[in-house]
MARLO-38192 format. One line per 3 residues: number of its first residue (from 1); their letters; for each residue x, y, z of C-alpha. Coordinates in Angstrom, 1 decimal. Each point is the difference from the previous one (the first is absolute). Last residue first. Example, Ala and Ser with C-alpha at 12.3 -4.5 7.8 and 13.67 -1.06 7.14 Angstrom:
// residues 2
2	sa	13.7:-1.1:7.1 | -1.4:-3.4:0.7;
END
This chain:
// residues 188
188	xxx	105.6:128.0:127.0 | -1.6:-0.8:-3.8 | -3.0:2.0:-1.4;
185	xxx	-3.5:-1.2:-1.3 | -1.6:3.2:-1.6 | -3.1:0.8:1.7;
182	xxx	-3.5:-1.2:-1.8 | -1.6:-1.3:3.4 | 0.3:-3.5:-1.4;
179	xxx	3.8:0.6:-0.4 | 1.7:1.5:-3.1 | 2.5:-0.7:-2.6;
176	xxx	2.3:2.8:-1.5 | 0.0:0.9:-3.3 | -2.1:3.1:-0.2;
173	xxx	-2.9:-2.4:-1.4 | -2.7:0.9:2.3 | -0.6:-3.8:0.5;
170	xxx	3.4:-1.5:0.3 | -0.7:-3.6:1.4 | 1.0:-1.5:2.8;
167	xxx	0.2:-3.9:-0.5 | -2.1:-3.0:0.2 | -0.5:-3.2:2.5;
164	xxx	-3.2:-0.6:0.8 | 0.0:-2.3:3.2 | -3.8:0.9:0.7;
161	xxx	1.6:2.2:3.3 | 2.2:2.1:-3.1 | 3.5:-0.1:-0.4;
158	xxx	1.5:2.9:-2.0 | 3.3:-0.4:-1.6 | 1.6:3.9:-0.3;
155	xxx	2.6:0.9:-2.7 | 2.3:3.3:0.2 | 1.8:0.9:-2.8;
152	xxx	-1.7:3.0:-1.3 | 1.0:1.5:3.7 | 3.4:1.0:-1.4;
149	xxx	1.6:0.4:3.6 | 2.5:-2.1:-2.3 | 3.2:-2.6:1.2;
146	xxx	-2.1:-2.6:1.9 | -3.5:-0.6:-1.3 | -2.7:-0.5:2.3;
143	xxx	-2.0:-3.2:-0.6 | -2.9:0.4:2.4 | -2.1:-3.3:1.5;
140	xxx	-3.5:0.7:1.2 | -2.4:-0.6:3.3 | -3.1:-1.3:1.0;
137	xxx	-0.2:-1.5:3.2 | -0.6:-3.3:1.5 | -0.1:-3.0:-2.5;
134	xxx	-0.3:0.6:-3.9 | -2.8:-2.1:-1.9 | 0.7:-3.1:-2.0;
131	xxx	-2.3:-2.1:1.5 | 2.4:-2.0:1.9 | 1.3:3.4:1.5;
128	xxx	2.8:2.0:-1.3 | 2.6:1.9:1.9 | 2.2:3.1:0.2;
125	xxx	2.9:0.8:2.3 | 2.1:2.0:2.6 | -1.6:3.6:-0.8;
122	xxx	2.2:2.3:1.8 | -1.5:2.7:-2.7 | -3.1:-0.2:-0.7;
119	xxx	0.6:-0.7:-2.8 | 2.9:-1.9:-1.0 | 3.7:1.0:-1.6;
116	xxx	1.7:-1.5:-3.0 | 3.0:1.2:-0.8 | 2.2:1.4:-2.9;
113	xxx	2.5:-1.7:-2.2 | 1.4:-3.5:0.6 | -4.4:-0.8:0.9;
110	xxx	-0.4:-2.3:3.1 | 0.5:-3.5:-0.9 | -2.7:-2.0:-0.4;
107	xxx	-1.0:-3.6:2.2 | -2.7:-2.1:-0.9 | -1.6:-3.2:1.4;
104	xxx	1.9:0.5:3.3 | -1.3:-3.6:1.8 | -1.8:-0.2:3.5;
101	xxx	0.6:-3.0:1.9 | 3.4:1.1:2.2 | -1.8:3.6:0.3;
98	xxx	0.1:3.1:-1.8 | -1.7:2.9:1.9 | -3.2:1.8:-0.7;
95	xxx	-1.5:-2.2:2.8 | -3.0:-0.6:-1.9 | 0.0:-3.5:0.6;
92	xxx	-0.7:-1.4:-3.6 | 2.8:2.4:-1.4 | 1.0:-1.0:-3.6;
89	xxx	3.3:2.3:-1.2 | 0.5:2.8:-1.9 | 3.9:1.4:0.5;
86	xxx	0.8:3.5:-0.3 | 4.0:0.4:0.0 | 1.1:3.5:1.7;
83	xxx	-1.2:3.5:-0.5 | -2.9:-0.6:1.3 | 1.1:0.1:3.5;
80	xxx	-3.6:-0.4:1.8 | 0.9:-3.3:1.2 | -1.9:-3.2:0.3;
77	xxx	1.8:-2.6:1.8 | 2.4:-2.8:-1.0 | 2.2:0.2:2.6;
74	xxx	2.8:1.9:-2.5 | -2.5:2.6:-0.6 | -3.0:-0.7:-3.0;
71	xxx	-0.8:2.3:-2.3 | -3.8:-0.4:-0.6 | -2.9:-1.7:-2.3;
68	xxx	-2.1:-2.4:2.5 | -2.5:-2.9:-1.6 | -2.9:-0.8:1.6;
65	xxx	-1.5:-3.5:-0.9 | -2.1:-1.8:-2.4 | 2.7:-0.9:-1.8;
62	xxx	-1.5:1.0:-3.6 | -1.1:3.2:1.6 | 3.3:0.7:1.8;
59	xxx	2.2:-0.9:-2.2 | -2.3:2.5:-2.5 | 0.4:2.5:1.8;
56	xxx	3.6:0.0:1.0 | 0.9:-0.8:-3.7 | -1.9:3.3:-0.8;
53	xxx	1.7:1.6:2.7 | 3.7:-0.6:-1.5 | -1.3:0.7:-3.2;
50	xxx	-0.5:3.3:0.6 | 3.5:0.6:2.2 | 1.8:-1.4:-3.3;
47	xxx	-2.4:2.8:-2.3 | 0.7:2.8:2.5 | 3.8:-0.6:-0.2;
44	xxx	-0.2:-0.1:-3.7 | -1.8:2.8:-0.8 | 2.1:2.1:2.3;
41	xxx	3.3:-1.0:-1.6 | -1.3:0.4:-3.6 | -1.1:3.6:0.9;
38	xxx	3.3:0.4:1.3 | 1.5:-1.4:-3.3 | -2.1:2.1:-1.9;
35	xxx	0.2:3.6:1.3 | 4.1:-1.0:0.0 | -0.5:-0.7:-3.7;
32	xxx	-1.9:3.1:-1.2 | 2.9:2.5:0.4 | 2.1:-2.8:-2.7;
29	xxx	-2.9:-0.4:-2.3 | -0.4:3.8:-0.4 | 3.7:1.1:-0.9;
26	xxx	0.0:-3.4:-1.9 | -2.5:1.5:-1.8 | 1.3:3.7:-0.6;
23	xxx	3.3:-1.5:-1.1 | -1.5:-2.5:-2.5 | -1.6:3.2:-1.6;
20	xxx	3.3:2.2:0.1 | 2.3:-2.8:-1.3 | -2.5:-0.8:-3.1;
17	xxx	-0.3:4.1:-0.6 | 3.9:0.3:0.0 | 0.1:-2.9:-2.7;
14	xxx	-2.6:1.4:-2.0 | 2.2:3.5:0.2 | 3.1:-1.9:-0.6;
11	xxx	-1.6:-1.9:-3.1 | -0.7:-3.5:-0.5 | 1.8:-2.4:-2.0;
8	xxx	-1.0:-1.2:-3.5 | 0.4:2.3:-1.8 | -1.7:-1.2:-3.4;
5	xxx	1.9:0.7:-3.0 | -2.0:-0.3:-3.4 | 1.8:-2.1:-2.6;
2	xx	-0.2:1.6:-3.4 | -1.8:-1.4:-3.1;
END
């Protein structure tokens, strides 16, 4: 009986057809990745700033006292540069400072990439009540990416006066998020 002979390599047009397809994908993976890792980046700022409030929040209930979220100068006194460290710490007096008794129960780093900006702007802090609620104003916390004007990026942490925290949401679904009044949120 004769041996059949199976090639068993491949031929150059299969081969030409293999380099072709894999080609086309990491074509597409590659102008995907940036959209990713800034996406990534934005998340991840937003999320950090979300938990900073919620551990605000609940300090304060648990602690039955208000608790500040703010940068803090080099006296120890609410600022409105949010681009540096924001610390969380208890504040029985109210004095929106930090004081010899008072303790910084959390302290974040501003984002490496992008910034985090309040609303309305000059804002110097936010607080929570023994109850849970948000002292004085309402107000929000942007994340505003750095290297794009893309405004798919931008991420918005809403406070509201019941101490809700949540975040802006995209409701028209053109990919940009959008405050109560339905206008896209935009950085300065």
């Amino acid at each position: 009986m004769p041996l059949l002979n199976f090639n068993k390599g491949a031929t150059l047009i299969e081969l030409s057809i293999s380099l072709a397809v894999f080609a086309i994908i990491a074509a597409s993976a590659i102008s995907y990745t940036p959209t990713l890792v800034q996406s990534q980046r934005s998340d991840s700022a937003i999320k950090n700033t979300i938990q900073m409030f919620k551990l605000a929040r609940t300090e304060a209930i648990t602690g039955g006292s208000i608790v500040t979220i703010c940068p803090l100068n080099t006296d120890g006194t609410c600022t409105n540069q949010w681009h540096q460290p924001i610390s969380v710490f208890s504040d029985p007096d109210n004095s929106r400072s930090l004081n010899t008794t008072e303790v910084v129960l959390l302290q974040i780093e501003p984002p490496s990439v992008g910034r985090i900006q309040a609303a309305p702007s000059g804002r110097r802090y936010f607080q929570f009540g023994p109850l849970g609620g948000a002292k004085g104003t309402l107000g929000n916390l942007t994340y505003c990416p750095e290297f794009t004007a893309d405004t798919r990026f931008i991420r918005r942490l809403i406070v509201s006066f019941s101490g809700r925290i949540r975040l802006a949401q995209d409701k028209n679904n053109d990919g940009q998020v959008e405050d109560a009044d339905g206008s896209p949120v935009t950085c300065h």
